[in-house]
C-alpha positions as CSV (number, residue, x, y, z in Angstrom):
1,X,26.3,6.6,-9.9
2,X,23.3,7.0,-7.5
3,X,24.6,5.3,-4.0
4,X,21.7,3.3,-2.4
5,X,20.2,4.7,0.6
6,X,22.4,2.4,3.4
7,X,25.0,3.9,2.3
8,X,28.2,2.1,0.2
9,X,30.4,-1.2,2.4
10,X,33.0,-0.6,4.4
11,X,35.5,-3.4,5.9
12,X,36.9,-1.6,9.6
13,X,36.6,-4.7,11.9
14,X,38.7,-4.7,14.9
15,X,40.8,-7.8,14.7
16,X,39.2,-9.1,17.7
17,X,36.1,-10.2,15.4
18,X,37.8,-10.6,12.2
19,X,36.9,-14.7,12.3
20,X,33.0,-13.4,13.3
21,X,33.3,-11.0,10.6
22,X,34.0,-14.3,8.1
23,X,31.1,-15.4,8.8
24,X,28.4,-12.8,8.7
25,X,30.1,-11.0,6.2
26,X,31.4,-6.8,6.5
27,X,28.5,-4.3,7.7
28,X,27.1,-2.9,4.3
29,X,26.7,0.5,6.2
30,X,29.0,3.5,6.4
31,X,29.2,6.9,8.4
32,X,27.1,8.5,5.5
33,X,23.9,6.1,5.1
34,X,20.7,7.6,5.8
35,X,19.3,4.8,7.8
36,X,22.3,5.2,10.0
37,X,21.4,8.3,10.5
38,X,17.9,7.8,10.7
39,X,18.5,5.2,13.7
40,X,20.8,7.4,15.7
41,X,18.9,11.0,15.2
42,X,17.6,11.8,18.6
43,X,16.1,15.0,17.7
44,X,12.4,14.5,16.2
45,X,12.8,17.6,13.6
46,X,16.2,15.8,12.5
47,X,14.6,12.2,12.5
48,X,11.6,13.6,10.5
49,X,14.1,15.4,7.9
50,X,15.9,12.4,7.4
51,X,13.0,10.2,6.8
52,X,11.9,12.6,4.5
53,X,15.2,12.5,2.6
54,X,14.9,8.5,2.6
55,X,10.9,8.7,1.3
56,X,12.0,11.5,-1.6
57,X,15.2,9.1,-2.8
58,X,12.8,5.9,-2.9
59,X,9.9,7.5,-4.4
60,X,10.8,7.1,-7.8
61,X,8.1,6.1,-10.1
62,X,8.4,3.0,-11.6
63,X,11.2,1.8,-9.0
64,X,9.2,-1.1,-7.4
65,X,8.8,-4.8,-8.2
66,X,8.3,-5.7,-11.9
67,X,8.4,-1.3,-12.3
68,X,5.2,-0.9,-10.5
69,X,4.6,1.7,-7.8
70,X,7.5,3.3,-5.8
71,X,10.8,1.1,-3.5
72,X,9.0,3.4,-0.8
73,X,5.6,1.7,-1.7
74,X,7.1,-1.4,-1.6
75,X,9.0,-0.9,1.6
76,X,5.6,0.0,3.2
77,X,3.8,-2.9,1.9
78,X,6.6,-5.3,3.5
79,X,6.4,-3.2,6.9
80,X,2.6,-4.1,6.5
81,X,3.0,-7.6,5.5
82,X,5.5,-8.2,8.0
83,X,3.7,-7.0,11.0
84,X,6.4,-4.1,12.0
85,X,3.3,-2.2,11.8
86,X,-0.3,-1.7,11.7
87,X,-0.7,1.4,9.2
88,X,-3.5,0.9,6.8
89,X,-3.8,4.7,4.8
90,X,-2.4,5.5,1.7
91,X,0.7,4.2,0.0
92,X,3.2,6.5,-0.3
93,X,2.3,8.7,2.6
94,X,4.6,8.0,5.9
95,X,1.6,6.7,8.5
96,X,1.9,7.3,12.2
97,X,3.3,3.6,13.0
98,X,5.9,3.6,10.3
99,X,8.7,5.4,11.7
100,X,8.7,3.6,14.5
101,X,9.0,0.3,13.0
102,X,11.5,1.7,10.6
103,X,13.7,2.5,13.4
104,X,13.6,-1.1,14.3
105,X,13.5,-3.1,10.6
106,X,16.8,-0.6,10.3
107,X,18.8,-1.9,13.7
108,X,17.7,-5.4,13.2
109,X,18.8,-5.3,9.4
110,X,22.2,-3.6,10.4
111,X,22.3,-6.9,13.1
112,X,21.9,-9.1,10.2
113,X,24.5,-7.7,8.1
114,X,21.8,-6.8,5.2
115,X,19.8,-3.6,4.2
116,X,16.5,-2.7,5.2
117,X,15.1,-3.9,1.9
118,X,16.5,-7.3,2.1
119,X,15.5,-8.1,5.5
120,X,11.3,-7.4,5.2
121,X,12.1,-9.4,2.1
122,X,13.7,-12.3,3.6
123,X,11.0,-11.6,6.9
124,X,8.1,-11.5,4.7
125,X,9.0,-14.9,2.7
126,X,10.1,-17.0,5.4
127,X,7.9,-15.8,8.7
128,X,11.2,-15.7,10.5
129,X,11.7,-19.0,10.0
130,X,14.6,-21.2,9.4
131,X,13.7,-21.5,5.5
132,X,11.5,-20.8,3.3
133,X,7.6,-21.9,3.4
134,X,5.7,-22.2,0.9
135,X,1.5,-22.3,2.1
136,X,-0.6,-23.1,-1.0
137,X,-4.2,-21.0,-1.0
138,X,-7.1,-23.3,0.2
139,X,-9.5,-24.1,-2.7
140,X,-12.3,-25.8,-1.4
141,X,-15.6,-24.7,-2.0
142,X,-16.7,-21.5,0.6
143,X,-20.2,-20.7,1.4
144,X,-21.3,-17.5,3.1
145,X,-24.8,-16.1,3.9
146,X,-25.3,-13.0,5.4
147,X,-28.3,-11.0,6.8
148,X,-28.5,-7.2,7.3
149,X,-31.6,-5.8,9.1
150,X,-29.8,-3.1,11.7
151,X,-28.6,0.2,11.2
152,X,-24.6,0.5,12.7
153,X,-26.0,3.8,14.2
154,X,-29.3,3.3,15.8
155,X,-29.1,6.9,17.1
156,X,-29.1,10.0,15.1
157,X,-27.2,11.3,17.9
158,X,-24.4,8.5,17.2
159,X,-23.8,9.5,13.6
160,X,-23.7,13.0,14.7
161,X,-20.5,12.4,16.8
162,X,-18.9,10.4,14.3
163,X,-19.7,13.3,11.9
164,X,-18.1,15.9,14.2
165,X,-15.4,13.6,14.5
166,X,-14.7,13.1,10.8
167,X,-15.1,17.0,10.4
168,X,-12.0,17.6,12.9
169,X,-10.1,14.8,10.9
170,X,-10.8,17.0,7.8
171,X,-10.6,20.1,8.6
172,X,-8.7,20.3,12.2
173,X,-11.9,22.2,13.6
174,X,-15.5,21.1,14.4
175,X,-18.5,22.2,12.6
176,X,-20.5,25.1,14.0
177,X,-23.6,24.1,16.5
178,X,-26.0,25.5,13.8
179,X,-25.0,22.7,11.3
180,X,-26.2,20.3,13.5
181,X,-29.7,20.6,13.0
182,X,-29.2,20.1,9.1
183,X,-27.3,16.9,9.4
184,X,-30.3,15.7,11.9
185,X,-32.6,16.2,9.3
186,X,-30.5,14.7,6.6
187,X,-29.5,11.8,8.2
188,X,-33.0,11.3,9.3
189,X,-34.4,11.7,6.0
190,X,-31.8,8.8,4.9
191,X,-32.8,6.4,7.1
192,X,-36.6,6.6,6.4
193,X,-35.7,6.2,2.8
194,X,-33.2,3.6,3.4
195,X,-35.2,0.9,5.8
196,X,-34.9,-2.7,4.3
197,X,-33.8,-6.0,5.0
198,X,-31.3,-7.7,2.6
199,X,-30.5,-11.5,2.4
200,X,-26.8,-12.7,0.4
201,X,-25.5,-15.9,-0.2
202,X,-21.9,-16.3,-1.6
203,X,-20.5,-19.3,-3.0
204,X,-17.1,-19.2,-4.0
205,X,-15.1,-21.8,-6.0
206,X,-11.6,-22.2,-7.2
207,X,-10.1,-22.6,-10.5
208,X,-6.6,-23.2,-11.5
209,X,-4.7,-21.1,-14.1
210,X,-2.8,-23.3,-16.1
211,X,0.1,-21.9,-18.4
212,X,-0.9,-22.4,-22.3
213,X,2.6,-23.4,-23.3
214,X,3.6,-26.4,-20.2
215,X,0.1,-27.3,-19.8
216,X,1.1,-27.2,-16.3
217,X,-0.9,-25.4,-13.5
218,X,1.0,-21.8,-13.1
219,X,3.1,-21.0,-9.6
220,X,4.3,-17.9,-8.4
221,X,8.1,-16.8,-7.9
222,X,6.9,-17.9,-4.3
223,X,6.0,-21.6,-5.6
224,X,2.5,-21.0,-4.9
225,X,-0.2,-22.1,-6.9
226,X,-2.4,-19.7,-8.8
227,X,-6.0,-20.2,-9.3
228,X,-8.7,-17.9,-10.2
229,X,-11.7,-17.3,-8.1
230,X,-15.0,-17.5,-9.0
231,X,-17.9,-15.7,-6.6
232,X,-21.7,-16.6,-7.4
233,X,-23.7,-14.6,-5.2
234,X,-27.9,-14.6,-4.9
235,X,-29.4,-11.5,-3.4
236,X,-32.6,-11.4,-2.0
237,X,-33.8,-8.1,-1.2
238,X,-36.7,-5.8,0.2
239,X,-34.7,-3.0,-0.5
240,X,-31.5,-0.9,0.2
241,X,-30.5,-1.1,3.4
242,X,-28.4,1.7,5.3
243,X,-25.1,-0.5,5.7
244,X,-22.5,0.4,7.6
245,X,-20.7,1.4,4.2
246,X,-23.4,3.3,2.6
247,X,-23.5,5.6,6.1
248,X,-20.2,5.8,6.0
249,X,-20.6,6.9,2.3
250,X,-23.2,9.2,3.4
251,X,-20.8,10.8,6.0
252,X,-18.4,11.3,3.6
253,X,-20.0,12.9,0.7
254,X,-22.4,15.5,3.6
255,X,-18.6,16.4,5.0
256,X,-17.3,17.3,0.9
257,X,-20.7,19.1,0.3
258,X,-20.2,21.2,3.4
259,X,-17.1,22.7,2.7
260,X,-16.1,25.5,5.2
261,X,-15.6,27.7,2.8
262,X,-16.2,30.9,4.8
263,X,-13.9,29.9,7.6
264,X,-11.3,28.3,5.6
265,X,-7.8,29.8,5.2
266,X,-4.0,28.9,5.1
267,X,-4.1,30.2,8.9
268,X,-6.7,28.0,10.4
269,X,-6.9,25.3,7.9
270,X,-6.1,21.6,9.6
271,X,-6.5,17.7,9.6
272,X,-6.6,16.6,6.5
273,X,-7.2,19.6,4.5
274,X,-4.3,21.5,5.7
275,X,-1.8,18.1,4.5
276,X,-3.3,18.1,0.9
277,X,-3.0,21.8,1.2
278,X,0.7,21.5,1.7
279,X,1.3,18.9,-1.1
280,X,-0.5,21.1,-3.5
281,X,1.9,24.4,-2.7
282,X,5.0,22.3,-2.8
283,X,4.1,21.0,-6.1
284,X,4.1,24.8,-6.9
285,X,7.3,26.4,-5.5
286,X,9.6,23.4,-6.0
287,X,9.0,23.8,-9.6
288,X,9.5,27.7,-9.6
289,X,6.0,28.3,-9.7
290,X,3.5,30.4,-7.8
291,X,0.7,28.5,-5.8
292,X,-2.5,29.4,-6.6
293,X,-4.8,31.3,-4.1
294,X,-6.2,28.8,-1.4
295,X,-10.3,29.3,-3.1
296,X,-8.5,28.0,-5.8
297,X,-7.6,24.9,-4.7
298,X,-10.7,24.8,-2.3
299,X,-12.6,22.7,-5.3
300,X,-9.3,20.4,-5.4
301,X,-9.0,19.6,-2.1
302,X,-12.6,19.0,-1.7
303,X,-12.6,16.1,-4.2
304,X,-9.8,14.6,-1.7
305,X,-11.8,14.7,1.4
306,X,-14.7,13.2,-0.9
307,X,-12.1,10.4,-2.0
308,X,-13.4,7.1,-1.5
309,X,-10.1,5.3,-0.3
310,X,-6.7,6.1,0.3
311,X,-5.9,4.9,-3.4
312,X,-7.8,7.5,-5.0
313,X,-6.6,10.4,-3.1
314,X,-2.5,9.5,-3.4
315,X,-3.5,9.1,-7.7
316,X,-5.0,12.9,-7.4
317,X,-2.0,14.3,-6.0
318,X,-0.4,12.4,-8.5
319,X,-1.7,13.6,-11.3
320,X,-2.0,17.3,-9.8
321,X,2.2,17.0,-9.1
322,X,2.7,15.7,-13.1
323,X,0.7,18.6,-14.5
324,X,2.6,21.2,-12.7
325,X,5.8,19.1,-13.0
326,X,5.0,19.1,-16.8
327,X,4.4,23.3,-17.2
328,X,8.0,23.3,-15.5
329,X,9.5,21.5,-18.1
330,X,8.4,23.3,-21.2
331,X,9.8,26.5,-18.9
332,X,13.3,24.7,-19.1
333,X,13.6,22.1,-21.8
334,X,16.6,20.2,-21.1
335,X,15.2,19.2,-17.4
336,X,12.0,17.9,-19.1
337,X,13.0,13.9,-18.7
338,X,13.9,14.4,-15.0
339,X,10.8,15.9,-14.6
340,X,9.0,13.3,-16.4
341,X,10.3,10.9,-14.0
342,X,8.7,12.2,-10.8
343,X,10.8,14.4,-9.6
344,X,10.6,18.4,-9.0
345,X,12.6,20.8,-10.7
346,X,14.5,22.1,-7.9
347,X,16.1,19.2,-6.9
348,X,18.5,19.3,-9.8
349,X,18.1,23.0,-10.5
350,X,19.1,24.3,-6.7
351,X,22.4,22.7,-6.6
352,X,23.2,24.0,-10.5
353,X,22.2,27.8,-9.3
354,X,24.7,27.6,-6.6
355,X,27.8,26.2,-8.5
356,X,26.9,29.2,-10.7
357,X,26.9,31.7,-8.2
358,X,30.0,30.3,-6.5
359,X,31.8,30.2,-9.7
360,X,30.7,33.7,-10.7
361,X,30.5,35.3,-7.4
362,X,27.8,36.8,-7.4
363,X,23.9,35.7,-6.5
364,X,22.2,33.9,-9.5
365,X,18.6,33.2,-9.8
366,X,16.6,30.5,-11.8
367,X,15.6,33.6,-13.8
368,X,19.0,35.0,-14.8
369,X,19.8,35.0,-18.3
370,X,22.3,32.8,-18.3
371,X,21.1,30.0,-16.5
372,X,18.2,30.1,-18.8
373,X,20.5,29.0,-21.5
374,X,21.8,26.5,-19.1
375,X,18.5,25.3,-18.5
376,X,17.8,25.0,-22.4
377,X,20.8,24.1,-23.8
378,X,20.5,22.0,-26.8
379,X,23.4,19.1,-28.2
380,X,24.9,19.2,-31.4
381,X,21.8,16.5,-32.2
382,X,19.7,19.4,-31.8
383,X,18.3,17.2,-28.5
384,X,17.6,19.3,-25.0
385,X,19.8,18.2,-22.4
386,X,21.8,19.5,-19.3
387,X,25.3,20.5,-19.9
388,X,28.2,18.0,-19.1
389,X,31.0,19.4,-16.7
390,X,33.3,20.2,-19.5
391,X,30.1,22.2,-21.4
392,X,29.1,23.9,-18.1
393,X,32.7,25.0,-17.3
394,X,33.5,26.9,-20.8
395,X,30.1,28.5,-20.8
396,X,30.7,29.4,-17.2
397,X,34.4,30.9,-18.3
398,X,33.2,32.3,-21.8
399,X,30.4,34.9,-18.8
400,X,31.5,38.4,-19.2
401,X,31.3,38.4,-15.0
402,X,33.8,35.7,-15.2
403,X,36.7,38.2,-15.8
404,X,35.8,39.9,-12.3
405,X,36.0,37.0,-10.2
406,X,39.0,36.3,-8.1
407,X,39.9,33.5,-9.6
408,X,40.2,34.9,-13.3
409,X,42.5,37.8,-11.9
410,X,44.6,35.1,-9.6
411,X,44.8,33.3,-13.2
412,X,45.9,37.0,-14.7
413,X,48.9,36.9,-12.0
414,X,50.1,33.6,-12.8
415,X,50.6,33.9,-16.2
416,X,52.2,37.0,-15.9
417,X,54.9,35.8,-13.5
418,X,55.5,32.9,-16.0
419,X,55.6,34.9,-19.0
420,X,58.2,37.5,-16.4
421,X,60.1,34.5,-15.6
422,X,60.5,33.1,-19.1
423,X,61.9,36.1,-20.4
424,X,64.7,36.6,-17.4
């Protein structure tokens, strides 16, 4: 049974507040839960460790509303939603706000006598009010018109800082002073081609979804009604502007084309670069596999700097972690639909090599012989699957080493003195 992350409920009032305790009901946390001690770590390495260990047991594919996304996902959209804090980057990666406002969803949960979870729930559906409030979307007809005729940066010498800038973010270094000169010219060159005025007009209109079966106009579990929008827009144009979002497009793709290859190693690497750096290597050696050389992954993490949200980048590492996750579980067949879930190999392997070496005495690697069999043991079905206790334990007393461990010669000694005693 997997125990929830706030830990399993514990009644140890003092009898002083056993009629408050009636009424709010026990505290649902124990000594053990995470969050406990998550709020009470004082130590920043410790905090971080245990938010890590929080992130890793919520991050299970498929564990969020309706089986979409990630409980972690979903915990960060309520922080979001809720206002506990302003983070906008990717999903599933812990922004700089979050644990923070953790720290405080956590306390005021554990004042509510609820989980973490089902407070932002209860926060994000009634606005921390006395009930729950339903606000309908407003349908009437919108009409927007907008004119772009200036550049965001006028000066070349603006969208060279902001370059810089976004090269430190990357990269954790600045670009050389030679470089310069070449982003003058190409930003230059863009804004010649680029000079236009564009006119829009938007209207948008409103149309309600209504269910096939009741006839009736379809509500959310929230009771709001659903409608479907409908956006005519006329464009006049004398060309393609430079918007802020095609220079900020611009910026992005001249910061992936520029790659700092030459100056680019696990020593010096930063920013950006250096944390999809890390997530690539960890895919590697938490599934017993050896990271490939940092040019190698140059090309990968490229195409993440070159991502064009937040969204785009989290799928990549996504997909990367599968692949490698998916090589590891032809290596050792009966972890395969662990693996296939989203989690690495070493999280169920580690503790497994251990019990064997304990049993054993002696040091056992993922390699050994015998915990290949382990690791590819097959059911009388013919179906790959890990061992049960019993299984594990007779394999693990059927070992040739078994009959050198302490425990088999303590076993020796007993039955001796039994067989000694029987027979006086």
């Amino acid at each position: 049974m997997t125990t929830a992350p706030w830990g399993n409920t514990k009644l140890s009032n003092p009898t002083a507040f056993a009629s408050m305790t009636s009424m709010v009901g026990p505290d649902p946390y124990d000594a053990t839960s995470p969050f406990i001690s998550y709020l009470q770590a004082t130590d920043a390495s410790q905090k971080a460790l245990i938010l890590q260990n929080i992130r890793r047991s919520m991050s299970v594919p498929n564990s969020g509303p309706n089986k979409q996304g990630t409980a972690y996902e979903y915990m960060q959209t309520l922080l979001r939603k809720t206002g506990f804090t302003k983070d906008k980057g990717p999903l599933g990666i812990v922004g700089k706000g979050e644990a923070a406002a953790l720290d405080k969803v956590i306390a005021l949960a554990r004042a509510n006598a609820t989980d973490p979870m089902t407070y932002l729930q209860l926060v994000a559906k009634t606005g921390m009010g006395g009930g729950t409030v339903v606000k309908q979307p407003d349908t009437t007809t919108k009409y927007n018109k907008a004119v772009s005729t200036a550049l965001q940066y006028k000066d070349v010498n603006d969208a060279l800082f902001a370059w810089n800038n976004a090269t430190f973010a990357a990269y954790g270094a600045y670009p050389e002073t030679t470089s310069a000169d070449a982003f003058k010219t190409a930003w230059n060159a863009e804004v010649n081609r680029q000079k236009a005025t564009t006119t829009s007009a938007t209207t948008t209109t409103y149309r309600a979804i209504i269910d096939p079966k009741t006839k009736k106009q379809v509500k959310n579990k929230d009771g709001v009604l659903q409608y479907e929008t409908i956006n005519n827009t006329k464009t006049t144009s004398t060309g393609d502007d430079f918007t802020k979002e095609e220079q900020q497009a611009f910026l992005g793709d001249y910061l992936s084309k520029n790659f700092p290859d030459s100056a680019f190693d696990p020593k010096t690497i930063g920013g950006a670069a250096k944390s999809v750096y890390d997530s690539l290597t960890s895919a590697h050696t938490n599934n017993y596999d050896t990271a490939p050389d940092l040019k190698v992954l140059a090309p990968l993490i490229k195409s993440f700097i070159a991502a064009p949200d937040g969204t785009v980048g989290a799928e990549l590492l996504r997909k990367y972690q599968d692949d490698v996750r998916s090589k590891v579980s032809s290596r050792f067949m009966s972890i395969a639909d662990y693996v296939k879930s989203g989690k690495d190999a070493n999280e169920i392997i580690d503790p497994l090599v251990k019990t064997v070496s304990q049993f054993l005495e002696k040091d056992i690697t993922v390699n050994d012989t015998f915990m290949k069999k382990i690791l590819n043991f097959q059911g009388s079905d013919g179906k790959y699957r890990m061992m049960n206790d019993y299984e594990l334990q007779q394999a693990l007393i059927s070992h040739p080493d078994y009959g050198k461990t302490s425990t088999a010669k303590n076993e020796s000694v007993n039955l001796f003195q039994s067989l000694r005693g029987a027979l006086q």
